[in-house]
N, C-alpha and C positions, 0 to 999 in steps of 0.2 A: 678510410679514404675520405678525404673533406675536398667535397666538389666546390670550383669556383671559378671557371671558365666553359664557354661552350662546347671546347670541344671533352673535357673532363666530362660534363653533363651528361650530352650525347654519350660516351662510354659509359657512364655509369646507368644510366636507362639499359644499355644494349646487356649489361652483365646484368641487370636485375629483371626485364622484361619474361623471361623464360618463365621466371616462378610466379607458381597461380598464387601463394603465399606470402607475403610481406607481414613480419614483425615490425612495428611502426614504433617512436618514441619523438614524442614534441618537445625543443623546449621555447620558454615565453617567456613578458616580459612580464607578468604578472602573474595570477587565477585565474578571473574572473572572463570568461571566454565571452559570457553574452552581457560581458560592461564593453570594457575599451581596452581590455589589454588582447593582446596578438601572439600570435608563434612568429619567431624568430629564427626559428629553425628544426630540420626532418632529418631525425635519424630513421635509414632502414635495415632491416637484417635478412637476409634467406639461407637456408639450409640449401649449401651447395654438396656436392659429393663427397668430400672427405671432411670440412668444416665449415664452417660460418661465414659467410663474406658481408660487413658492413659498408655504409655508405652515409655520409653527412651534410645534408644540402643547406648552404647557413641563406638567409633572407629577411633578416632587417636586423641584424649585428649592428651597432654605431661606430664600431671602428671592426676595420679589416675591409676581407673584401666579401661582397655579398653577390649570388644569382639575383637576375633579373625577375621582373611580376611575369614575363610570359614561361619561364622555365618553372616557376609555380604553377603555373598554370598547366602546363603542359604532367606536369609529376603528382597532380592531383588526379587531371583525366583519366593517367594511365591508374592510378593508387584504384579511381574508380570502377578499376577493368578486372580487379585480383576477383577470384574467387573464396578466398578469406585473408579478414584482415583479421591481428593478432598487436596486441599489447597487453601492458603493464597498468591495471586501473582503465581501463582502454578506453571508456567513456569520457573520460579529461580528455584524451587527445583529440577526440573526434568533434567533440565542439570546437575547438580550434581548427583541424581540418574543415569540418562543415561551412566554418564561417570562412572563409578562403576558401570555399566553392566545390569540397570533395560530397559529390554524390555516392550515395548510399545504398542506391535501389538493384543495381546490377551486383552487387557484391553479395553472394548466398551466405556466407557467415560470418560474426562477430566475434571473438575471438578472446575473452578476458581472461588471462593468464592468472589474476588473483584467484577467478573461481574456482580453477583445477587445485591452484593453491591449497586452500579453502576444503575444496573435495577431500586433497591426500594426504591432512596434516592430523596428528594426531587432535581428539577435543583438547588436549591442554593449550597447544598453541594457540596463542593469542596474538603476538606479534607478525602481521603480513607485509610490512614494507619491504620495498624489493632487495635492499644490503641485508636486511634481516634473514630473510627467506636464502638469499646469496650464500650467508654466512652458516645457515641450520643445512643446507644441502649441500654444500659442497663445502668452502673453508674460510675462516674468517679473512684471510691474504688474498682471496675473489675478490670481497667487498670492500679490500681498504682505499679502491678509486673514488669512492661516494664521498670518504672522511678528506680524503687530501684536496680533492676536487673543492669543495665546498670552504677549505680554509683559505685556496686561493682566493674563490669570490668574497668571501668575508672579508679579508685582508685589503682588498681592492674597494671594499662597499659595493659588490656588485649584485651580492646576495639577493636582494628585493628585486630586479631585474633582471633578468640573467643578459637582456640583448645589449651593457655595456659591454659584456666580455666579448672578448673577440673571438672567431672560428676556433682558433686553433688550441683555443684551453676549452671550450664549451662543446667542439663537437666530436673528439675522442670520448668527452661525459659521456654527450647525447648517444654514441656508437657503441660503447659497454652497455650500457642502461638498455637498450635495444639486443646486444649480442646475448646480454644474463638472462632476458627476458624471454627468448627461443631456447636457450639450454634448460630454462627453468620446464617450458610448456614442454620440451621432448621428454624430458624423466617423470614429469607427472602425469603426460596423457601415457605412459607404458604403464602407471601404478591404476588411472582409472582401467585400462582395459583389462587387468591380471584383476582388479577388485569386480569386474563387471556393472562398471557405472555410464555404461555409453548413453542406454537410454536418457539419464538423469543431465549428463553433459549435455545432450542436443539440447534439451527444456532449457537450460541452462545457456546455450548459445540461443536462442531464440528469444529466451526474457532481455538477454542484456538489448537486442535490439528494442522492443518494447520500452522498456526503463528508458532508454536513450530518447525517444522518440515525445515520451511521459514528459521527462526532462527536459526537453528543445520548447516543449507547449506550454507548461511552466503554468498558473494557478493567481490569476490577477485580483490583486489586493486592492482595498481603499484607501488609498494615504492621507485621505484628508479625516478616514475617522481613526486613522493608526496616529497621526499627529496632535488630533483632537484627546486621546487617547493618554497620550505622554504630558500633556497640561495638565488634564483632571488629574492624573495618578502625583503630578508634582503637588499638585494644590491638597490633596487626600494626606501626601506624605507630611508634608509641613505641620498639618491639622493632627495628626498622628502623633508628627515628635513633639509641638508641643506638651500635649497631655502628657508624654511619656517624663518630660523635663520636670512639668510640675510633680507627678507624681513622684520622682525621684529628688523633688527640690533642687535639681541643679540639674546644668546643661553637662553635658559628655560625650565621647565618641561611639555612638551606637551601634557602628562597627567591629569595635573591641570587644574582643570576650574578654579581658584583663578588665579595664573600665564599665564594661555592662557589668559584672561580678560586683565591682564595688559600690557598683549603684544599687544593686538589689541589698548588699549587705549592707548598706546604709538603709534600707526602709526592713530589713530582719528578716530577710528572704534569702534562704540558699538554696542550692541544687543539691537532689539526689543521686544524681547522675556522675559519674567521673567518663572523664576521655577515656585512654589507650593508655596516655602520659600518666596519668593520675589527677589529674586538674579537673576542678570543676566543670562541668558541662553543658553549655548551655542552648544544646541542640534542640529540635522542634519538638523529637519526644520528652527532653529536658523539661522545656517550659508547657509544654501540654500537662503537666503533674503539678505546675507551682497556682497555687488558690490564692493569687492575684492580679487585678485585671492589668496591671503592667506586662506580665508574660504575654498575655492574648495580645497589648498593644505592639511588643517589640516583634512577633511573630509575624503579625499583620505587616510590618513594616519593610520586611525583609521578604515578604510576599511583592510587596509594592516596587521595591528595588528591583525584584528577578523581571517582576514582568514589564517593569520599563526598558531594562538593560537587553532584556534576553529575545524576548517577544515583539517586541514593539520599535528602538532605538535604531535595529539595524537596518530593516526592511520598509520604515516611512516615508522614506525616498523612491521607495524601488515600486514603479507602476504592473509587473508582473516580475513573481517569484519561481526561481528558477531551483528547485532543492537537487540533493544528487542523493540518490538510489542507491545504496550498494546490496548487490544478492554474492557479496562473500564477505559481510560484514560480523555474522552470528554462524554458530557452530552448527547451529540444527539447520539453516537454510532459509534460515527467515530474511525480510528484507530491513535492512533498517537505513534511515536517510540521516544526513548532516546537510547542515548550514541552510536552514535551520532542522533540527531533527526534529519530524513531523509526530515521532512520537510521544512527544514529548506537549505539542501543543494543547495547553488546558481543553479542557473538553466543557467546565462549567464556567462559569460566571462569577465575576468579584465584584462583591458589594463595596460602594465607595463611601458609606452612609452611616447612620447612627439609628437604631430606631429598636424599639422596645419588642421583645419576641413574643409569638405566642408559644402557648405550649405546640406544639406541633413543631416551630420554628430553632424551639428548643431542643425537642429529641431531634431532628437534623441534625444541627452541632453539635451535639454528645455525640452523634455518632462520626461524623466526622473526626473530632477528638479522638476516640478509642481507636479509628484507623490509625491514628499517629502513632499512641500511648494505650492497648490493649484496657480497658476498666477506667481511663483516666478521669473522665468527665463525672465519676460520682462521690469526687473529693471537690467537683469545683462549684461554689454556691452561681446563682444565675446573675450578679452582677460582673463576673469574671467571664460568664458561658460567652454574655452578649460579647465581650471584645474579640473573640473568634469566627462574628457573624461576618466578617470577609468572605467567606471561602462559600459559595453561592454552589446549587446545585446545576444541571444542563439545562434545564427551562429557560433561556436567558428573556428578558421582557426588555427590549428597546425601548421603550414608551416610559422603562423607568429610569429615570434620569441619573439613578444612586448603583445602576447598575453597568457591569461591563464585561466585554466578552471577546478575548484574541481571537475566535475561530468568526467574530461576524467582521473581521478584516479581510476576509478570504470570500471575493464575491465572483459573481460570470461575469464575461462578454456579453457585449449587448445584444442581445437575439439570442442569449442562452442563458439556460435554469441549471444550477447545480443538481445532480442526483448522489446520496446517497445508499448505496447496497450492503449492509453489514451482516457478514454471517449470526447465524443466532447458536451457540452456543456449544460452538464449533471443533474446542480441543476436547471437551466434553462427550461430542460424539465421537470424534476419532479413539479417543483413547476406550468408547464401552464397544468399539468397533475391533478393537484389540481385545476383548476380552470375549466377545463373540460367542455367545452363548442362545438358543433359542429364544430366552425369554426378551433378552438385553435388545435382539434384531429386531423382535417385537416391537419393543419403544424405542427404536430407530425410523422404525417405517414410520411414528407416529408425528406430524408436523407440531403439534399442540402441547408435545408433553414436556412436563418439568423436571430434569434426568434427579435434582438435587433431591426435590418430594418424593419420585420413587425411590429412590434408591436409600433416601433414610426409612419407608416403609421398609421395603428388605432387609435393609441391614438392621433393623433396630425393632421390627416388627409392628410397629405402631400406626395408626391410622389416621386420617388428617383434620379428623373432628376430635380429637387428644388435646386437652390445653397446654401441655406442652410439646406439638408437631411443630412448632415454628425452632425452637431450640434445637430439636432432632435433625429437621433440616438444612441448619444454619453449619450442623457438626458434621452432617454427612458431605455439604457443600465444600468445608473445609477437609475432609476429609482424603474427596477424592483431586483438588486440586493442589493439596499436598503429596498427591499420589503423583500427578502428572510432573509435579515439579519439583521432586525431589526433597520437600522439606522434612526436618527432623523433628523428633517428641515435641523436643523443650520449644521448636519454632509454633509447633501445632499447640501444646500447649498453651502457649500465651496467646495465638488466632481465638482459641476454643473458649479464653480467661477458666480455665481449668490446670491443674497438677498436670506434672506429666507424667503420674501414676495415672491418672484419670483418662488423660488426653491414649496413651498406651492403650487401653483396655477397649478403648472406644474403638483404638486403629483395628485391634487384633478380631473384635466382633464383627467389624465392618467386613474386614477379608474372609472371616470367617462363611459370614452370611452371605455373602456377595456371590455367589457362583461365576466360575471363569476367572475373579480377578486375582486371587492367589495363584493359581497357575501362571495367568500371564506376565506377573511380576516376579517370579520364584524362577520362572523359564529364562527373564530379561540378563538377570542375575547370575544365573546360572553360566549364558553363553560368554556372557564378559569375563568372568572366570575362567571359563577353560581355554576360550578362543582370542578373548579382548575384541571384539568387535558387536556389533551388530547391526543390520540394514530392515531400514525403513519397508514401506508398503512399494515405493517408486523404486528401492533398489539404492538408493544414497545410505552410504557406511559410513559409522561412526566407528573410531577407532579408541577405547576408553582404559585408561588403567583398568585395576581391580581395584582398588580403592576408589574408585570412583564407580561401580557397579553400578549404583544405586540409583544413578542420573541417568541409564539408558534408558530410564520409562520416558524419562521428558526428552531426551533425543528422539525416539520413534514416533511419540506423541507431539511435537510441536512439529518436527521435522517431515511427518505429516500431512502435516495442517499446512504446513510454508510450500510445499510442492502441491498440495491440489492447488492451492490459490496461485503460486505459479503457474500452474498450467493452466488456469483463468485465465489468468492476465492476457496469455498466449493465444489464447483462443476468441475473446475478446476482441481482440484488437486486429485479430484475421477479420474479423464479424464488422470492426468498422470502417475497416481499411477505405471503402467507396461512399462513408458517411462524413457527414459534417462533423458528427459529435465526437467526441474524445475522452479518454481515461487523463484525467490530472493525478490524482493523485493514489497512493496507497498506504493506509494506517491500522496496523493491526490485522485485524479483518476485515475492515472497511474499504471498497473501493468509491472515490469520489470521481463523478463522473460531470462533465459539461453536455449538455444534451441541449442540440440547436429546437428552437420553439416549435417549428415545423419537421420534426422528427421524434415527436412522445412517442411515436406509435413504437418504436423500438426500447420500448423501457420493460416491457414484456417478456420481450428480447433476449434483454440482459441478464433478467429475471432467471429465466429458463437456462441459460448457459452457467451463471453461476451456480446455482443449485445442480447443476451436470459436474461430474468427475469422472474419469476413468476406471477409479475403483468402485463405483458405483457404493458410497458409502449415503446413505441419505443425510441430504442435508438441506439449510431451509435457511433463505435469508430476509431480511428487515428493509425495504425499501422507503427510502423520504424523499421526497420532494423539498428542497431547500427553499428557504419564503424570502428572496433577496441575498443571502448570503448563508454559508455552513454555519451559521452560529439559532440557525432557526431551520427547524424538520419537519415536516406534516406527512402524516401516513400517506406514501398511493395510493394504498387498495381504498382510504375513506375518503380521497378524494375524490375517487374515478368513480365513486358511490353518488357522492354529492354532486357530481357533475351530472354522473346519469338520471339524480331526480330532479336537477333543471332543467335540462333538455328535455324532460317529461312534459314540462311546464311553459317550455318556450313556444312561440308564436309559432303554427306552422301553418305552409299553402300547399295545395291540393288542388290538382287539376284533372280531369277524364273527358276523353277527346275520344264521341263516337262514330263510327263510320260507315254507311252500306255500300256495299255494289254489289251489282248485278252482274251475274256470271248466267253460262249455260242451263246447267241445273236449278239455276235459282238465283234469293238476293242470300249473300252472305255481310256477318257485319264482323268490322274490325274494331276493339275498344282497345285505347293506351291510358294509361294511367300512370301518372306521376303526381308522386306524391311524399311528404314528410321533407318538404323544403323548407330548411330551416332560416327565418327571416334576420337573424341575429350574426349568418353567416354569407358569405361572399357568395351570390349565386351564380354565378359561370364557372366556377368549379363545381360545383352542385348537379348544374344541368350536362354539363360534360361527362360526369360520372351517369347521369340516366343514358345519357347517348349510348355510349359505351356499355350501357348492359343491354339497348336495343338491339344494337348491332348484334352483339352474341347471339340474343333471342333470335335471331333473325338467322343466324348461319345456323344452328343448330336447326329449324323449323327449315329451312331451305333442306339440309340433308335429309329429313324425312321424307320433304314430299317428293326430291329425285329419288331416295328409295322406293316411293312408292308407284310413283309413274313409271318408272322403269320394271316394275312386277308386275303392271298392268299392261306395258307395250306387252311382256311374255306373254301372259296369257294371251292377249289377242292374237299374236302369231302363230302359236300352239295350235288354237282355233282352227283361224286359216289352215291351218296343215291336215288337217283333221277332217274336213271336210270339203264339201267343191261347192257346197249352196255361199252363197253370200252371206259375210258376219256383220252381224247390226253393231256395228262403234258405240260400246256400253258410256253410257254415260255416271261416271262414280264420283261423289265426294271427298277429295282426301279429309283423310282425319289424323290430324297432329295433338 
């Protein structure tokens, strides 16, 4: 039904108002919700008694006929009255709703249809678009309106816009896309409640608001050092291909792997590497192995292109960064973000510079190198190391002019400090939390400990004054987060730069010695096999071949780790609901927070809730203080240290103010004392806060002394009863 008059309208409110439930579907004339593009138009759907009834309200079509801004208006208000709203990616729609004026706060739940998705698909499925999903549940002849749909607008050029097309081809889309998307949520929420994942869906209807909310606040950028940014890296790259030209005696297209080949086999450089095809290779592990400093220069180079294009190019315009969240993005339930995906944002610093290394500077780079290329860095002499010194560690130094760093584009609000909160070491514990053994709960409880040092202690028996305990450690490190993650010999092999007869025998001692962890990975194995399933700590199933067994450790294990911090996030953001300060962002394990200047006191706070889970797994997180922007950290706990031995040191005033009277019994004196008034701070907050503890002082000392007068009228009456001579009116002191 595509509503387009008032009295249509009116009827269609009157058939949809009954339901506490609305499936919603927007379509627009763009993306970009919080740039300049708009909805154009509101599909709804509700589950009436025997099937489906849709509804298609069109509102800024360029041709046809369009409702009026007050029937928007009014079909917002009501949308704002449901008690769940439900869509398809359903956060896309609602910043378009939101910006067109749909309130949020009276609607109990959000409703993502992807994530049930997501919940009841087997781990193989990868593909979640909604013809896809159409196509795997029910039949590919559902989903063929997506394909015919779309070759109209093509054919028309109306593709990039949808609001050329007119109602009557765009809003049966918009009504299917809405109808598949109710058909979708009724057969999945029947598979979560037979699988027993209720719990896991609420957490899950309650992050998407969260996310949403994350979203709308969005993480304000510096564009003038993100533009600043895109000169230097131009001016870097030019100085770059030069040397690379000479070095190769001729200019070329440094983009071509065909023409880069020729260039190298013009100076008697080949790869050892082959593609897939059979063709020479000349990927970053490629030239991490070639012992000339042309490789390190064309590397560098294509470092310089990603982080102008990727990092930098799109977002230097944009005064706040709006990313989008998805928590049905990854199989285990982790979150991962697009446009830009935050997990992806460099975490260290690129050197823009030329400068000569020290040894220290050196083993850095080799080891950087060997993360590319396992052993690479000990075929390559140190005038090839230096042309890899691009690739800078987290330390980033402003002050140095040769250096640069994507995350110091990410700065507060003025009147706010970024926080960072990062779990410490967090898949680590979950997973020796699975394995659960008396000793393991031990160093759980322990905040200080190093799970990788023990655990090559255990597994390998050795001590940490051994001159070779750093190796030990390095293999048990590798060890168990091959465990966590599924990797294979030959993968652990080459991490280890050992055989994978070696890397083997290493694994087989480790479980051997390891108490608990044979079990728990022999058990994982086990139930996939007989059952094909397994469910997490939270109750979230994972649904796995048999061939694929092997990966339920890193399903339960990350899977996890993504629902405590889920249910962070949740709990969090109850905690700030009535604060200034806000969650921007979420990376990994890190959440990044905006904390208003005048609201530290809740950083404590946060402290304390994050290291809190449900399962009561201990855990222990990393707080920074960001010094201007995320691309710079300084510990709290050393600076709340440092603060407290200036405040030791700062100027204070000191006052005692004494007092006599004269009462019955005697003089009594009263003394107030105020004191540790700090002169560096605003004193009428100061003296307000002494008022305020007089006052207390005072009602508290007032209920003693009416308790005590009034124990004193008793006796005297008692007295009087007691006898008929006259009683002398004692004269007594209270004492408080």
């Amino acid at each position: 039904m595509i509503v387009t008059t008032e009295e249509s309208f009116q009827e269609a409110l009157t058939k949809l108002l009954p339901y506490s439930t609305w499936c919603i579907d927007i379509e627009s004339n763009g993306l970009d919700a919080y740039g300049y593009n708009q909805l154009c138009g509101i599909g709804v759907a509700v589950n009436s008694s025997n099937s489906i009834d849709t509804v298609y309200f069109p509102f800024r079509h360029q041709q046809g006929t369009n409702l009026l801004p007050k029937h928007l208006k009014q079909l917002l208000a009501e949308m704002g009255n449901r008690e769940e709203l439900m869509g398809y990616n359903l956060k896309f729609d609602l910043r378009f709703l939101v910006k067109d004026g749909l309130q949020l706060d009276d609607i109990k739940t959000l409703i993502d249809v992807m994530v049930l998705v997501r919940m009841t698909a087997h781990t193989t499925v990868r593909e979640l678009a909604l013809t896809k999903t159409i196509a795997r549940l029910f039949t590919t002849e559902d989903a063929a309106y997506d394909i015919e749909t779309k070759k109209i607008l093509r054919s028309n050029k109306w593709s990039k816009d949808f609001s050329l097309s007119p109602p009557d081809i765009l809003g049966p889309y918009c009504e299917l896309d809405a109808y598949w998307t109710l058909r979708i949520f009724n057969k999945t929420y029947e598979t979560i409640l037979e699988s027993g994942q209720e719990d896991v869906l609420q957490l899950e209807y309650d992050l998407t608001r969260v996310l949403f909310e994350m979203e709308a606040t969005g993480i304000t950028l510096d564009t003038e050092y993100a533009q600043n940014c895109i000169n230097r890296i131009e001016n870097r790259k030019q100085q770059v291909e030069a040397k690379i030209f000479d070095m190769a005696g001729k200019q070329f297209n440094i983009k071509s792997n065909l023409e880069l080949g020729e260039a190298f086999h013009g100076i008697g450089v080949y790869s050892n590497k082959e593609t897939e095809k059979g063709n020479e290779s000349w990927s970053s592990e490629a030239l991490a192995q070639i012992n000339h400093p042309m490789a390190g220069l064309i590397r560098q180079y294509r470092a310089l292109m990603k982080l102008s294009s990727t990092y930098l190019e799109p977002y230097a315009d944009k005064a706040t960064l709006h990313t989008n969240f998805c928590n049905w993005g990854t199989v285990t339930g982790r979150l991962s973000s697009r446009e830009p995906n935050l997990q992806n944002i460099p975490r260290n610093f690129f050197n823009l510079g030329d400068s000569k290394l020290t040894d220290d500077q050196l083993e850095q780079v080799k080891g950087r190198i060997d993360a590319i290329s396992p052993d690479a860095s000990s075929w390559l002499d140190d005038e090839v190391l230096s042309t890899w010194n691009f690739m800078g560690d987290e330390y980033f130094d402003e002050d140095d002019e040769n250096q640069l760093a994507i995350r110091r584009m990410f700065v507060p609000r003025p009147g706010f400090k970024l926080l960072s909160v990062d779990y410490s070491q967090m898949e680590v514990r979950v997973f020796l939390s699975y394995v659960d053994t008396p000793a393991i709960n031990e160093l759980l409880s322990r905040q200080d400990v190093d799970f990788h040092s023990e655990t090559a202690k255990v597994a390998f028996d050795i001590t940490d004054d051994n001159p070779e305990f750093k190796y030990y450690r390095q293999m048990a490190k590798g060890i168990t987060f091959g465990l966590i993650y599924g990797i294979g010999v030959e993968t652990l092999a080459t991490q280890l730069s050992t055989t994978e007869r070696e890397a083997k025998k290493y694994k087989e001692r480790y479980l051997k010695e390891m108490p608990g962890s044979s079990e728990f990975i022999n058990g994982v194995m086990k139930a996939v096999q007989q059952r094909g399933w397994v469910k997490n700590k939270f109750g979230r199933v994972y649904v796995i071949p048999k061939r694929d067994a092997y990966k339920g450790i890193n399903y339960l294990v990350q899977g996890t780790s993504a629902d405590i911090l889920n249910e962070r996030l949740v709990e969090i953001s109850k905690y700030l609901a009535d604060k200034k300060s806000n969650m921007l962002l979420q990376v990994h394990d890190e959440i990044i927070f905006e904390i208003s200047d005048d609201e530290e006191w809740i950083i404590s706070d946060i402290k304390d809730l994050m290291q809190t889970n449900s399962l009561n797994i201990p855990l222990f997180c990393d707080v920074e203080i960001c010094d201007g922007s995320w691309a710079i950290k300084n510990e709290y706990d050393k600076l709340i240290k440092q603060e407290k031995q200036e405040s030791v040191e700062m100027a204070k005033v000191n006052s005692t103010y004494n007092a006599s009277v004269q009462r019955k019994w005697g003089w009594e004196k009263i003394e107030c004392v105020i004191s540790d008034i700090d002169t560096e701070l605003p004193i009428e907050p100061q003296l307000m806060e002494c008022s305020d503890a007089l006052d207390a002082v005072f009602e508290m000392v007032k209920e003693k002394v009416m308790a005590q007068f009034t124990e004193i009228q008793k006796l005297t009456e008692e007295k009087k009863t007691s006898t008929s001579q006259p009683v002398e009116q004692p004269t007594i002191k209270f004492e408080v």
